[in-house]
N, C-alpha and C positions, 0 to 999 in steps of 0.2 A: 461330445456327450460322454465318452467313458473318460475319459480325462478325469471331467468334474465328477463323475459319480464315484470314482475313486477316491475322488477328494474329501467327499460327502462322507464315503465308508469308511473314510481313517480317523474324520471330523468323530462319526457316531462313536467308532471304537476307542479313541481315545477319552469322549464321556463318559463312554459305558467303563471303562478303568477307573479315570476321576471316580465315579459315583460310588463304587465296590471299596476304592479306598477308603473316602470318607464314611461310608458304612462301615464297615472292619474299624474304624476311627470311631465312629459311636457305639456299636456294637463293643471296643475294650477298653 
């Protein structure tokens, strides 16, 4: 169970980077 949830949390943070990027990318 924390295995996967870790996997989950790195799954989310690594989106939540993607997403800031491409924003920062339209945003200039």
């Amino acid at each position: 169970m924390v295995a996967s949830f870790r996997i989950v949390e790195e799954v989310l943070s690594a989106n939540l980077i993607k997403a800031s990027e491409a924003a920062q990318r339209i945003k200039g």
